[in-house]
N, CA, C and O atoms as a GROMACS GRO file, in nm:
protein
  596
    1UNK      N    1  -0.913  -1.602   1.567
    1UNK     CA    2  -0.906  -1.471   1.626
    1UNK      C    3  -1.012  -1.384   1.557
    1UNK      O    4  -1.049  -1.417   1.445
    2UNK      N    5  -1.065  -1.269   1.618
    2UNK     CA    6  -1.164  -1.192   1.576
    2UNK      C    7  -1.115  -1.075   1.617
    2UNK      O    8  -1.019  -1.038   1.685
    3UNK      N    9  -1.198  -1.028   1.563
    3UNK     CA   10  -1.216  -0.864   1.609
    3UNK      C   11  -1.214  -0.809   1.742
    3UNK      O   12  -1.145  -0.713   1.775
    4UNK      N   13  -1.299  -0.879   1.824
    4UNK     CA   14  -1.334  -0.798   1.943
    4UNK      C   15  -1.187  -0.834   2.027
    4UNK      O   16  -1.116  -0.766   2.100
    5UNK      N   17  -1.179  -0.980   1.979
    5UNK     CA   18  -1.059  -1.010   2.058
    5UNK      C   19  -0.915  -0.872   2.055
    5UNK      O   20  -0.846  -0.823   2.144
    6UNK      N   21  -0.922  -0.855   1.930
    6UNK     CA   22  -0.801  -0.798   1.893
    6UNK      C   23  -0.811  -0.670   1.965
    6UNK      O   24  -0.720  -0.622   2.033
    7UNK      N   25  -0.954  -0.605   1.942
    7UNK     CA   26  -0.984  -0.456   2.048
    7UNK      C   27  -0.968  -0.469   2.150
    7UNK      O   28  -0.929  -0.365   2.204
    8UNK      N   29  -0.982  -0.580   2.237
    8UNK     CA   30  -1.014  -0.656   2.391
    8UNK      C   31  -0.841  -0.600   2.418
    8UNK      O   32  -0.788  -0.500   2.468
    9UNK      N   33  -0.796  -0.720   2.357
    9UNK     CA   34  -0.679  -0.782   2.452
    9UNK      C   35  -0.525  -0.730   2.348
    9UNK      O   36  -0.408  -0.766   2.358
   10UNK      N   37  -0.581  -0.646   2.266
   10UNK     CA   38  -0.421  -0.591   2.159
   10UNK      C   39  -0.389  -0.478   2.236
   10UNK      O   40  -0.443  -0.460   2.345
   11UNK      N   41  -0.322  -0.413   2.198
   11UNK     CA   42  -0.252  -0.251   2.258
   11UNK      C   43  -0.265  -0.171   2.118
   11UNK      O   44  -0.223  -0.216   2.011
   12UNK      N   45  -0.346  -0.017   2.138
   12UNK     CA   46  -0.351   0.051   2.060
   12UNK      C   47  -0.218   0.136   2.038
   12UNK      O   48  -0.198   0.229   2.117
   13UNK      N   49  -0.119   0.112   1.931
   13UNK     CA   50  -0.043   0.174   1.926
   13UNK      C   51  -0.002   0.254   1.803
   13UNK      O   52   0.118   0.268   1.777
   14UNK      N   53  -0.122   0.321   1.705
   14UNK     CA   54  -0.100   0.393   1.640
   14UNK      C   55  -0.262   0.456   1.614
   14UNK      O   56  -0.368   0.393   1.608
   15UNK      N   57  -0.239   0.597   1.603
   15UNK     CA   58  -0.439   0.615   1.507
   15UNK      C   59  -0.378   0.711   1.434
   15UNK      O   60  -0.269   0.762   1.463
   16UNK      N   61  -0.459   0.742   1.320
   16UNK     CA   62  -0.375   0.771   1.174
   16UNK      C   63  -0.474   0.781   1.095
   16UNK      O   64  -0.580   0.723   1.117
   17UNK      N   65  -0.450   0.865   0.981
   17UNK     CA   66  -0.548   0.847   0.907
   17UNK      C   67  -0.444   0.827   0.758
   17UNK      O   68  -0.336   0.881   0.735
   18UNK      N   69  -0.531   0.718   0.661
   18UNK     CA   70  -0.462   0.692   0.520
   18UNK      C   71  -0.420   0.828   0.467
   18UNK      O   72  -0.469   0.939   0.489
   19UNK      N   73  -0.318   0.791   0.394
   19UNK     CA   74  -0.289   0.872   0.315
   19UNK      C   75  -0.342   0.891   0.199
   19UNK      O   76  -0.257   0.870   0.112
   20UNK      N   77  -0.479   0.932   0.140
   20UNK     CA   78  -0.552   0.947   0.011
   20UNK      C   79  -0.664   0.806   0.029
   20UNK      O   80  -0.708   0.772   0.138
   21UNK      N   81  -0.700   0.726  -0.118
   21UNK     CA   82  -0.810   0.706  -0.091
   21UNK      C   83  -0.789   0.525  -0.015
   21UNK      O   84  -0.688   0.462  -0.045
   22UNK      N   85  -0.880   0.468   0.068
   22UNK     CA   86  -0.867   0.373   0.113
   22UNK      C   87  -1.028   0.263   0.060
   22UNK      O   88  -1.149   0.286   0.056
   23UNK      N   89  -0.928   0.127   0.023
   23UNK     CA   90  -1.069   0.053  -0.069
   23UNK      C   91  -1.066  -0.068   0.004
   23UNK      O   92  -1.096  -0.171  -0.057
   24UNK      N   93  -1.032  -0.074   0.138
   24UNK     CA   94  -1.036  -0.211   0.138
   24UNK      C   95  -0.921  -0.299   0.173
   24UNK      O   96  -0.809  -0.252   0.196
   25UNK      N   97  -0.948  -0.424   0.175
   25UNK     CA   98  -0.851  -0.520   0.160
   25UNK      C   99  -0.843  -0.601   0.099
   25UNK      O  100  -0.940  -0.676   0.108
   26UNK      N  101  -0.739  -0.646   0.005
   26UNK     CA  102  -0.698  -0.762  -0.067
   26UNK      C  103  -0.592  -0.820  -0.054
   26UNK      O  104  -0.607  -0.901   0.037
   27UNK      N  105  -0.429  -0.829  -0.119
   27UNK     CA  106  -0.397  -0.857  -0.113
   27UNK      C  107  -0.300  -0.781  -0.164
   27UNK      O  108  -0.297  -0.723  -0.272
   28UNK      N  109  -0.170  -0.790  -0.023
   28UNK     CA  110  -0.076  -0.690  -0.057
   28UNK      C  111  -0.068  -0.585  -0.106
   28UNK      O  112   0.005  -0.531  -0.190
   29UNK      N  113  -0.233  -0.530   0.014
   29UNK     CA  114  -0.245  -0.360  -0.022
   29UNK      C  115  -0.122  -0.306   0.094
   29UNK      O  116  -0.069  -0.356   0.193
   30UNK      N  117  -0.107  -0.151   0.005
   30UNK     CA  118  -0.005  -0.056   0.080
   30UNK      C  119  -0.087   0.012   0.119
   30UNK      O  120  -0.187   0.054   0.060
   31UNK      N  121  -0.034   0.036   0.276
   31UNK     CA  122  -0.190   0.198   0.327
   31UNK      C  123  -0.044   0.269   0.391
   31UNK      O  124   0.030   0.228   0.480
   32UNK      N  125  -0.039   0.379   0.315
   32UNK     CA  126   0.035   0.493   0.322
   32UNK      C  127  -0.077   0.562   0.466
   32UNK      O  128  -0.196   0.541   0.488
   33UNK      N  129  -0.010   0.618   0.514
   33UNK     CA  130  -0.028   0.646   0.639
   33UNK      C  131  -0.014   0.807   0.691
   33UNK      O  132   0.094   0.828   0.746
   34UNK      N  133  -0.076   0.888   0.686
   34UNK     CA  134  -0.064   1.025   0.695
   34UNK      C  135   0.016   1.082   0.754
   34UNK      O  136   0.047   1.198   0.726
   35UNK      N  137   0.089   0.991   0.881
   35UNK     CA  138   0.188   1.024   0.952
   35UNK      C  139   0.356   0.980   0.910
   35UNK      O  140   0.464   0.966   0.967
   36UNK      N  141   0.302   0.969   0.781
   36UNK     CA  142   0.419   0.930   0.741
   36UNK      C  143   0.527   0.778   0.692
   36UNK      O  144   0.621   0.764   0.613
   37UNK      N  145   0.448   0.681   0.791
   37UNK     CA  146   0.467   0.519   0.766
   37UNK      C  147   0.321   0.461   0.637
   37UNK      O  148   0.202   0.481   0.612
   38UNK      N  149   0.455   0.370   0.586
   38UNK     CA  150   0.376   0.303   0.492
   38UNK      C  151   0.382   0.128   0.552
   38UNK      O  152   0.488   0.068   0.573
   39UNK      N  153   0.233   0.063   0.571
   39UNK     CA  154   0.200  -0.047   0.607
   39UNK      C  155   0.217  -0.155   0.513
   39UNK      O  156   0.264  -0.106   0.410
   40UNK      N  157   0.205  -0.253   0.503
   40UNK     CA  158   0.178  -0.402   0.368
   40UNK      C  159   0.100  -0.499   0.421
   40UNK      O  160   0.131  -0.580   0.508
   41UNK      N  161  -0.026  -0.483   0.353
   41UNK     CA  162  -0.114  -0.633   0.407
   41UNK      C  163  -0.045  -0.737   0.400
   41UNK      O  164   0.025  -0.747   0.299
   42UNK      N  165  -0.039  -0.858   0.509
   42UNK     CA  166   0.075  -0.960   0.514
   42UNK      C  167  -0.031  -1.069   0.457
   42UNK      O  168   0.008  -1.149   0.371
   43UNK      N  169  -0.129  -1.072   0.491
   43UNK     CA  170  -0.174  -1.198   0.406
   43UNK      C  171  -0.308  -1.204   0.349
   43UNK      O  172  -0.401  -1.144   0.403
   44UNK      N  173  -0.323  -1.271   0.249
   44UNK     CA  174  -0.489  -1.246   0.139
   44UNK      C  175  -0.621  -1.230   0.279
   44UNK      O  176  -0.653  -1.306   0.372
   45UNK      N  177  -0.666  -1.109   0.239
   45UNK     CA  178  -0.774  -1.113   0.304
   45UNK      C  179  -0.900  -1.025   0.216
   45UNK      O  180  -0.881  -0.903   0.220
   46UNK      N  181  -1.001  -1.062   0.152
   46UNK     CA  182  -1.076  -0.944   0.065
   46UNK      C  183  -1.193  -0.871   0.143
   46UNK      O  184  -1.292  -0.934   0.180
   47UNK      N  185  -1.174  -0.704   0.171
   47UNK     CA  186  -1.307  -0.675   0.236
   47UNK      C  187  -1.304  -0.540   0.136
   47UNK      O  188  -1.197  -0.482   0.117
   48UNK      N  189  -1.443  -0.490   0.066
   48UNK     CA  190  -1.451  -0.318   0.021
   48UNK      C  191  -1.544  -0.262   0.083
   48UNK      O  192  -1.665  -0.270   0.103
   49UNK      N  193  -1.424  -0.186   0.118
   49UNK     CA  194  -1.472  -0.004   0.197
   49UNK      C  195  -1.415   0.125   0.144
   49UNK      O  196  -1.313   0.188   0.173
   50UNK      N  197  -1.496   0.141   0.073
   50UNK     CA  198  -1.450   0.297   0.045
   50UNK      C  199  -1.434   0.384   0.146
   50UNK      O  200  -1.526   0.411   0.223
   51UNK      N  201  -1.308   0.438   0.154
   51UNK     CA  202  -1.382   0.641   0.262
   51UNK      C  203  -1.221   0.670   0.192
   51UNK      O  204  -1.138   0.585   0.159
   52UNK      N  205  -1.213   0.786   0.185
   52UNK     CA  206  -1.115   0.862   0.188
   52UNK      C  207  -1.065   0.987   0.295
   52UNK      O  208  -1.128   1.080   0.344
   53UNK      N  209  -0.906   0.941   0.310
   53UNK     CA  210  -0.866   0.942   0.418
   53UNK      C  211  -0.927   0.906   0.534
   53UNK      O  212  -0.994   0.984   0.602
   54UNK      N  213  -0.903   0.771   0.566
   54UNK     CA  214  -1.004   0.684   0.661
   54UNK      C  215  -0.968   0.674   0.795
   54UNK      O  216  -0.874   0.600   0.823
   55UNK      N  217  -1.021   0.732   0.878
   55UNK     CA  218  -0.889   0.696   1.040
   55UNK      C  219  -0.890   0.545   1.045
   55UNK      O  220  -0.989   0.482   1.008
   56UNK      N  221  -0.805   0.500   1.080
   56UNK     CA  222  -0.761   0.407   1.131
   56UNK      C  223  -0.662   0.360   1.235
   56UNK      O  224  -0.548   0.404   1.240
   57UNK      N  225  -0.712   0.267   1.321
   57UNK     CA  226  -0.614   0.236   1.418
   57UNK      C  227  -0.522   0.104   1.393
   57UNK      O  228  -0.573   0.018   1.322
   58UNK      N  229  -0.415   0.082   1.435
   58UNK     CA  230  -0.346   0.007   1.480
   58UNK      C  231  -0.271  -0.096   1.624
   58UNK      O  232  -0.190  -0.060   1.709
   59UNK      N  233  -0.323  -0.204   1.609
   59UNK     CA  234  -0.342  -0.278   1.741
   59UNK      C  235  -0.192  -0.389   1.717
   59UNK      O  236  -0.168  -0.456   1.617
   60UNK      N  237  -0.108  -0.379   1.843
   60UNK     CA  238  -0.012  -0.472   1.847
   60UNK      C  239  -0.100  -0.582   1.910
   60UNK      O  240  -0.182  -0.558   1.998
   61UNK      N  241  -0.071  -0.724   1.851
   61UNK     CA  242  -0.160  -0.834   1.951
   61UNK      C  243  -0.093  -0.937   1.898
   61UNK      O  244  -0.080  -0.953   1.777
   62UNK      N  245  -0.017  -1.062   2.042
   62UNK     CA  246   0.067  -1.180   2.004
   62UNK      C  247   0.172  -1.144   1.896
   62UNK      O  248   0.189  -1.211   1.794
   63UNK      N  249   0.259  -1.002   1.936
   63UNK     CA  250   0.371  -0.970   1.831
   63UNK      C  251   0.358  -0.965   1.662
   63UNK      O  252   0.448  -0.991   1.583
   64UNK      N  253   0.241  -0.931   1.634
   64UNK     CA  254   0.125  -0.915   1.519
   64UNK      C  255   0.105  -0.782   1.516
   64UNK      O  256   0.107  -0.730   1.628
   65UNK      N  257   0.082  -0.691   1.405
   65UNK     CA  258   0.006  -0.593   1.395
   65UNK      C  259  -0.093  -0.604   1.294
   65UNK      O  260  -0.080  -0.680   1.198
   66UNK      N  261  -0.221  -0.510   1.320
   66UNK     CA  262  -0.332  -0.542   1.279
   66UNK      C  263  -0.396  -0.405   1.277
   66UNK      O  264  -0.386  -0.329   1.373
   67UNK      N  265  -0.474  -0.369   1.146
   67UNK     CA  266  -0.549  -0.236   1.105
   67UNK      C  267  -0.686  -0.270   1.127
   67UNK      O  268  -0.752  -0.373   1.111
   68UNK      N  269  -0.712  -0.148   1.170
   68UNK     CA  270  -0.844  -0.180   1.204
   68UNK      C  271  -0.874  -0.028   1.117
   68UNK      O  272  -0.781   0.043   1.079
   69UNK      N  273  -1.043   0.012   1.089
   69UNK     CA  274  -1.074   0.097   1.006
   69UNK      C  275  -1.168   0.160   1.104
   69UNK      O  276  -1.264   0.097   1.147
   70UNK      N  277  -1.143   0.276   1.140
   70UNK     CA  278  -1.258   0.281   1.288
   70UNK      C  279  -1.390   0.289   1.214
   70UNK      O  280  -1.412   0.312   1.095
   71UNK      N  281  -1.479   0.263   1.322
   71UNK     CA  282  -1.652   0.206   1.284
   71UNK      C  283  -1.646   0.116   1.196
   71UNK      O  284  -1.743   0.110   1.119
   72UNK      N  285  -1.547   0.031   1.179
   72UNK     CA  286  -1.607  -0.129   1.078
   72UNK      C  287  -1.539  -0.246   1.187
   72UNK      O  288  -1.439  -0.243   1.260
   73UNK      N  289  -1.631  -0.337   1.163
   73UNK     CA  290  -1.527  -0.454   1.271
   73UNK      C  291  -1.481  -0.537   1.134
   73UNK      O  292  -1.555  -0.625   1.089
   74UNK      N  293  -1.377  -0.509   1.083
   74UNK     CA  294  -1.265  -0.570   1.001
   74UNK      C  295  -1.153  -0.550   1.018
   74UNK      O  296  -1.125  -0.433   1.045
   75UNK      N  297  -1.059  -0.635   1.010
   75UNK     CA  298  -0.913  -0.618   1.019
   75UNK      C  299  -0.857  -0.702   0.912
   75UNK      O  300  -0.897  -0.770   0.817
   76UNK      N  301  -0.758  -0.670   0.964
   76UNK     CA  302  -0.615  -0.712   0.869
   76UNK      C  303  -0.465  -0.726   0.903
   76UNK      O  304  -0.404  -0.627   0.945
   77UNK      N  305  -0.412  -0.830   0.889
   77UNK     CA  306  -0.266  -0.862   0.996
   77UNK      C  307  -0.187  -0.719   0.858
   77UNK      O  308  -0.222  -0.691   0.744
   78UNK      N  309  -0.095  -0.673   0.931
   78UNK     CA  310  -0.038  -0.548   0.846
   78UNK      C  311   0.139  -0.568   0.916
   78UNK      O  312   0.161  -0.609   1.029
   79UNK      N  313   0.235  -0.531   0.829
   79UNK     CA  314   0.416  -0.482   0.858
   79UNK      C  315   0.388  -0.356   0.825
   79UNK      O  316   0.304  -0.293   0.760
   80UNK      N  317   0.496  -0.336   0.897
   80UNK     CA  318   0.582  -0.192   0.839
   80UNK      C  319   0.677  -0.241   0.748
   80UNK      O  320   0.756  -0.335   0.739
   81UNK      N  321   0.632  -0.121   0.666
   81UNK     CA  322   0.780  -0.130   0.583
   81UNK      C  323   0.831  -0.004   0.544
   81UNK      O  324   0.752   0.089   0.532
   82UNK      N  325   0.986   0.018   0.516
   82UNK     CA  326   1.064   0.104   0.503
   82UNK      C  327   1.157   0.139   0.380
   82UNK      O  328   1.254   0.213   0.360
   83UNK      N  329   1.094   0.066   0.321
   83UNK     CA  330   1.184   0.092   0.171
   83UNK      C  331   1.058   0.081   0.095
   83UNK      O  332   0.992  -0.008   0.040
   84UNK      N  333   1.050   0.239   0.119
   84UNK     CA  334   0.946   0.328   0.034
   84UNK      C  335   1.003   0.436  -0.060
   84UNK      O  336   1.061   0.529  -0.004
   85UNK      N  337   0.995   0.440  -0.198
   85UNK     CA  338   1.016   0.565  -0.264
   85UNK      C  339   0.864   0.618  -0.327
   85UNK      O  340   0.786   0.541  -0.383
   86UNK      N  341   0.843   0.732  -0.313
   86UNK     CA  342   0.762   0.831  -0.326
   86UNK      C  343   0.771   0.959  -0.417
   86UNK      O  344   0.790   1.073  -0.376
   87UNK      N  345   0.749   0.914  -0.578
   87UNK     CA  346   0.788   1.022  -0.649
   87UNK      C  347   0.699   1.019  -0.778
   87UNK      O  348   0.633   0.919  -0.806
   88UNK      N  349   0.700   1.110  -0.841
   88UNK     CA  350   0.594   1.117  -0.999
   88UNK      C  351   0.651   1.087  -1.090
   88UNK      O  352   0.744   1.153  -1.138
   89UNK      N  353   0.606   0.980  -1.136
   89UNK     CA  354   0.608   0.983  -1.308
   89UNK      C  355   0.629   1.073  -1.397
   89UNK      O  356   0.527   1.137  -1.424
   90UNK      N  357   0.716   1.100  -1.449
   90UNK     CA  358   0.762   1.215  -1.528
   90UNK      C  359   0.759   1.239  -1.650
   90UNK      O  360   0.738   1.353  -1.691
   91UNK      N  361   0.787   1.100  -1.755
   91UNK     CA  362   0.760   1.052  -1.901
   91UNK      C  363   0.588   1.034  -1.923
   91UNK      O  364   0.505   0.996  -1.840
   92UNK      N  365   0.574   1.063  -2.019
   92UNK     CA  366   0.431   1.007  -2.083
   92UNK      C  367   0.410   0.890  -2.017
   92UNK      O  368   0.487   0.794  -2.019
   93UNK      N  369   0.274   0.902  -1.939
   93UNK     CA  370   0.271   0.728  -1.883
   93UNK      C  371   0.148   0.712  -1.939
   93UNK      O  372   0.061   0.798  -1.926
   94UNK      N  373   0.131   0.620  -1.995
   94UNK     CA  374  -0.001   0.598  -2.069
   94UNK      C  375  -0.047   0.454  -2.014
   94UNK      O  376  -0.080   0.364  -2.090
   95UNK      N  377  -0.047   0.443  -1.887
   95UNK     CA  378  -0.027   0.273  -1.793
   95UNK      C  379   0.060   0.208  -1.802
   95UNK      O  380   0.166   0.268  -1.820
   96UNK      N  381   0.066   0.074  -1.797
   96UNK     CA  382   0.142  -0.071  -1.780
   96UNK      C  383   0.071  -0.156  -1.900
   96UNK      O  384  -0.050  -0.171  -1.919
   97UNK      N  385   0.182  -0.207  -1.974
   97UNK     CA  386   0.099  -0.305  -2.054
   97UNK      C  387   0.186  -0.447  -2.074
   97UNK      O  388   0.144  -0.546  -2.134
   98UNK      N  389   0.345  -0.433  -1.997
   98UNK     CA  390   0.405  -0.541  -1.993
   98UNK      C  391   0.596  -0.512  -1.993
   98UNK      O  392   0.674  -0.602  -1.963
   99UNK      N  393   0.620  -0.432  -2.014
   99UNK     CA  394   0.772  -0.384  -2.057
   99UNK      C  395   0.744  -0.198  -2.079
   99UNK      O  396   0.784  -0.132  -2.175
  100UNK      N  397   0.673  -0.154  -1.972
  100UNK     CA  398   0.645  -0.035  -1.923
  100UNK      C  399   0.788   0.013  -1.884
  100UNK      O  400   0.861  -0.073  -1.833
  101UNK      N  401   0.841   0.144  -1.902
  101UNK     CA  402   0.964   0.240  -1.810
  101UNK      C  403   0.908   0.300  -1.748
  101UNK      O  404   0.806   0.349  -1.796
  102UNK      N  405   0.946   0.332  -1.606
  102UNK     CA  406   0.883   0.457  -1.539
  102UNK      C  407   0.991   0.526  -1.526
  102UNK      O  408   1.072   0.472  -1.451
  103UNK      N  409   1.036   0.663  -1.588
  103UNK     CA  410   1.123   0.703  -1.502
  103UNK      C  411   1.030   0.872  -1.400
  103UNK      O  412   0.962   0.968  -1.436
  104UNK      N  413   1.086   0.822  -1.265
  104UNK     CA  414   1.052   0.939  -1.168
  104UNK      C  415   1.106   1.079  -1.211
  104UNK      O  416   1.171   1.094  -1.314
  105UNK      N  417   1.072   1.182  -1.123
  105UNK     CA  418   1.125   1.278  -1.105
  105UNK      C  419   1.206   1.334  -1.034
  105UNK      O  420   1.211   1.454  -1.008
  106UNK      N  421   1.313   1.202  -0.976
  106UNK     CA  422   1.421   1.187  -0.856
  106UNK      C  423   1.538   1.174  -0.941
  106UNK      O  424   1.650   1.209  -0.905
  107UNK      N  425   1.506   1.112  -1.081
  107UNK     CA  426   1.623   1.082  -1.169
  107UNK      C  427   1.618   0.899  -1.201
  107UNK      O  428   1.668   0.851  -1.303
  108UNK      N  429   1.561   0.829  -1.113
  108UNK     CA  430   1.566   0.722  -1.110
  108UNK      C  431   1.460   0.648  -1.255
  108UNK      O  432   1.357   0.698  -1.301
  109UNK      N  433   1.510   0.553  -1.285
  109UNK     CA  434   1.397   0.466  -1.408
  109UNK      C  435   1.396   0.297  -1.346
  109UNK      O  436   1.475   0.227  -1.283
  110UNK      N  437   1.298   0.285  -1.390
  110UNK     CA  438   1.229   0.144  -1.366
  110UNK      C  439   1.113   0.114  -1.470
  110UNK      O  440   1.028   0.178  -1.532
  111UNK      N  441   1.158  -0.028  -1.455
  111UNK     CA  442   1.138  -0.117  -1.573
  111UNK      C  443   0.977  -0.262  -1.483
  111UNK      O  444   0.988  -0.355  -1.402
  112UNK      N  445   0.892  -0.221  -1.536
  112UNK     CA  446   0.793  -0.334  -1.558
  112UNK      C  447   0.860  -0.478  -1.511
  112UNK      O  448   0.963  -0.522  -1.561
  113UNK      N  449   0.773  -0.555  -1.390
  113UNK     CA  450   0.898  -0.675  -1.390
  113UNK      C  451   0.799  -0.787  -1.427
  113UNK      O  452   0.848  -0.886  -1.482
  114UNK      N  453   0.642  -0.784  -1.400
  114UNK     CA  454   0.545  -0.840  -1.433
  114UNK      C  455   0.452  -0.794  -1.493
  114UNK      O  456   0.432  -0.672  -1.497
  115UNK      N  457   0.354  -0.904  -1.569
  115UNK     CA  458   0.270  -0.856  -1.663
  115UNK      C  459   0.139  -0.856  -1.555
  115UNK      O  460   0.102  -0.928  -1.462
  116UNK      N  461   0.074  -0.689  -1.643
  116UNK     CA  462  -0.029  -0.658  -1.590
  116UNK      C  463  -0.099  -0.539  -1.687
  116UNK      O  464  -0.011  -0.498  -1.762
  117UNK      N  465  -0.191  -0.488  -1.705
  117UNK     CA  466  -0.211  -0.388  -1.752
  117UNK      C  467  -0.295  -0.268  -1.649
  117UNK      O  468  -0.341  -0.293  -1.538
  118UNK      N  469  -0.299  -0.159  -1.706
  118UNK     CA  470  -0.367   0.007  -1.664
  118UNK      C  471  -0.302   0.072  -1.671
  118UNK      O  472  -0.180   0.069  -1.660
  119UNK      N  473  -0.407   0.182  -1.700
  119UNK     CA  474  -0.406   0.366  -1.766
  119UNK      C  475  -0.406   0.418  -1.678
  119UNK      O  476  -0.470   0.367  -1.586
  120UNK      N  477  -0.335   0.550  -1.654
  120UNK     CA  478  -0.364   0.700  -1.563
  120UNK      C  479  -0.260   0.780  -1.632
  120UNK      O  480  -0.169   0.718  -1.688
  121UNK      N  481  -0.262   0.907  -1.635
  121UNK     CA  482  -0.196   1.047  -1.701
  121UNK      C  483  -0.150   1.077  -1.591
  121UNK      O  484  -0.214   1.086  -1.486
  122UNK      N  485  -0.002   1.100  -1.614
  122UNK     CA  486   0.093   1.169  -1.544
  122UNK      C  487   0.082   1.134  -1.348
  122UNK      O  488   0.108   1.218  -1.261
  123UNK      N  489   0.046   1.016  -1.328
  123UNK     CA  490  -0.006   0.999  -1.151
  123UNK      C  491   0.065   0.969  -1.073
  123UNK      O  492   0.142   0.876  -1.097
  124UNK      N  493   0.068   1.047  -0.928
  124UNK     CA  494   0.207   0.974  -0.837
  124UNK      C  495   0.207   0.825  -0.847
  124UNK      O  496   0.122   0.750  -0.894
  125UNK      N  497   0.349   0.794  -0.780
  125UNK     CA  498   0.415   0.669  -0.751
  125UNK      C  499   0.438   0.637  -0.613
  125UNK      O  500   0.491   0.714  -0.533
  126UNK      N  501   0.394   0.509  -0.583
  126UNK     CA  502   0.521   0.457  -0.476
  126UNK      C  503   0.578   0.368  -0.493
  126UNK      O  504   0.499   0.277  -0.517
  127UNK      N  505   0.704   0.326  -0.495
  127UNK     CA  506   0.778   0.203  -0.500
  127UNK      C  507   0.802   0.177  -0.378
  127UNK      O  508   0.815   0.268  -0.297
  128UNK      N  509   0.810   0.047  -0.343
  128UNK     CA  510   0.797  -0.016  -0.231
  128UNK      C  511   0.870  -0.172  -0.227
  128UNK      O  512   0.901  -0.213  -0.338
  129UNK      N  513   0.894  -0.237  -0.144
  129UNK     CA  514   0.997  -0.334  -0.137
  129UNK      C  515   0.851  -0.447  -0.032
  129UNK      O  516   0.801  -0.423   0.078
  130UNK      N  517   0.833  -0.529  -0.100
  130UNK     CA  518   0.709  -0.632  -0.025
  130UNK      C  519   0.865  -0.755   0.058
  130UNK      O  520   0.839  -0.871   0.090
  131UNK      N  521   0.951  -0.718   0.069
  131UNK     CA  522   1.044  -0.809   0.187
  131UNK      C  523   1.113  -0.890   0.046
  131UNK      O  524   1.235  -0.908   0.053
  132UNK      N  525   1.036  -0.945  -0.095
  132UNK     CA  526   1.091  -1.037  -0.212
  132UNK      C  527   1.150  -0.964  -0.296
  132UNK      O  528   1.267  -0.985  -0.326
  133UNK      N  529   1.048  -0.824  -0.370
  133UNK     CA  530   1.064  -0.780  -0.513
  133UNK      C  531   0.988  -0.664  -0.427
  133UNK      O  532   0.926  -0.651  -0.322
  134UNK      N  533   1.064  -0.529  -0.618
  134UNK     CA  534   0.981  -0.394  -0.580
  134UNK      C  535   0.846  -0.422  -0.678
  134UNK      O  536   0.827  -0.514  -0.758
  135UNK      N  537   0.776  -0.327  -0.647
  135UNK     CA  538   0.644  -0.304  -0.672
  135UNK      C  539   0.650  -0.154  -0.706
  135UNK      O  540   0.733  -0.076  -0.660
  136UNK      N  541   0.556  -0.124  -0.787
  136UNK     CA  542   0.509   0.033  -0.823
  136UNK      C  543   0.355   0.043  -0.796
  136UNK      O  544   0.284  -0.047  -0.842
  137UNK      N  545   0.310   0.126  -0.738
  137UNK     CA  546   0.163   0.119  -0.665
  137UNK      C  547   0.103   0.295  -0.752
  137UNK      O  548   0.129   0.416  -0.744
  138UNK      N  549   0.052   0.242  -0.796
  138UNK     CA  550  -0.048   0.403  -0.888
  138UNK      C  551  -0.180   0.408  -0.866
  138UNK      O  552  -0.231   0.296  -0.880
  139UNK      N  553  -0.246   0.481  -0.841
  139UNK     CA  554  -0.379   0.516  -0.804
  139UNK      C  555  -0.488   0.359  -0.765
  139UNK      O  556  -0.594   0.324  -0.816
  140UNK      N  557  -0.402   0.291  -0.651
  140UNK     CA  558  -0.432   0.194  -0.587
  140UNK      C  559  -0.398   0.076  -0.672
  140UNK      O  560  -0.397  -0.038  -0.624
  141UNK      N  561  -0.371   0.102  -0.796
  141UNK     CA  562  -0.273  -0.080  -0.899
  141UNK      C  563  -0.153  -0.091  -0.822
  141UNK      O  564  -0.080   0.003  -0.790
  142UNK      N  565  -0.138  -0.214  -0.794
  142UNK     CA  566   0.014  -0.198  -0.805
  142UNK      C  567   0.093  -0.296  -0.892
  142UNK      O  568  -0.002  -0.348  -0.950
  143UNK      N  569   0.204  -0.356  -0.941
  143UNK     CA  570   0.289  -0.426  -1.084
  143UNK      C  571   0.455  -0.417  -1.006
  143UNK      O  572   0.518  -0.331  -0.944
  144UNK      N  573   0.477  -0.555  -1.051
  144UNK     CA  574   0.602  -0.581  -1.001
  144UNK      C  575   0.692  -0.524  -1.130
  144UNK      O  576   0.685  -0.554  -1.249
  145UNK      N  577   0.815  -0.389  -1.031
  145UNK     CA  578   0.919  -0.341  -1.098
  145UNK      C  579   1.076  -0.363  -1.086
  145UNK      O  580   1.116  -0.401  -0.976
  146UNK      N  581   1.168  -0.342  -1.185
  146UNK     CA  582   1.264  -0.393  -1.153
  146UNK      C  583   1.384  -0.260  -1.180
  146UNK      O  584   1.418  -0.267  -1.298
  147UNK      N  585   1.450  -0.154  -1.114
  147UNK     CA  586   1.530  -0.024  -1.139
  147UNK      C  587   1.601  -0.074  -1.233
  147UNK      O  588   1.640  -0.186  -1.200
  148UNK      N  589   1.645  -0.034  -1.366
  148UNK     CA  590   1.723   0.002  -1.454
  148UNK      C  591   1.819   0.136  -1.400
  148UNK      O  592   1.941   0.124  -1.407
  149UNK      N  593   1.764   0.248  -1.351
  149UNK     CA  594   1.890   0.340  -1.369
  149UNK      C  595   1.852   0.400  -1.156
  149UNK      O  596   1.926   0.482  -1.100
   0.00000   0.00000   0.00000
């Protein structure tokens, strides 16, 4: 399958622009979605594109959805997903280095579930549910987490 195909013969059923900055594709990126839905790349694909807040469309094709980045012919098979939390870091966060706490500013704490490391001061969060395990996603990292409180 290609590109043109997917423009050809999919149904445009979303245009949107990211929510903050957009780099691309790898693997089991989240593209927060300005309108409010948060997406999950479903399977390894690597392309970098910078733009911030990037329009993008969304094509249903063969019960598939697929992002497209308008003016690039790249895609990416993409879900919805719905078990999104969206909140700031509240404790000193000085990154991830292996047995990290995050606790939000909802009341909630979470605990590091995999090893990974990176730095950022005080930066939003999203926690997110990839269908297996949660994840914490910070200024485009994301590290598997596990709620303590």
């Amino acid at each position: 399958m290609d590109y043109n195909e997917i423009i050809s013969n999919g149904k445009q059923v979303i245009k949107s622009k990211i929510d903050g900055d957009f780099e691309g594709f790898d693997d089991e990126n989240l593209f927060p979605l300005y309108n409010g839905q948060y997406w999950i790349q479903k399977n390894y694909k690597y392309w970098y594109h910078y733009s911030y807040m990037a329009n993008v469309t969304i094509y249903e094709y063969r019960n598939s959805h697929f992002l497209t980045v308008d003016g690039q012919k790249q895609f990416v098979e993409i879900e919805l997903i719905d078990d999104v939390i969206k909140a700031t870091i509240v404790n000193d966060f000085n990154g991830w280095s292996g047995d990290t706490i995050f606790e939000l500013d909802n009341g909630q704490i979470w605990k590091q579930s995999e090893y990974d490391y990176n730095y950022s001061y005080r930066p939003d969060a999203i926690i997110y549910s990839n269908g297996y395990d949660y994840k914490i996603l910070v200024e485009g990292n994301s590290v598997g987490v596990k709620r303590l409180k």
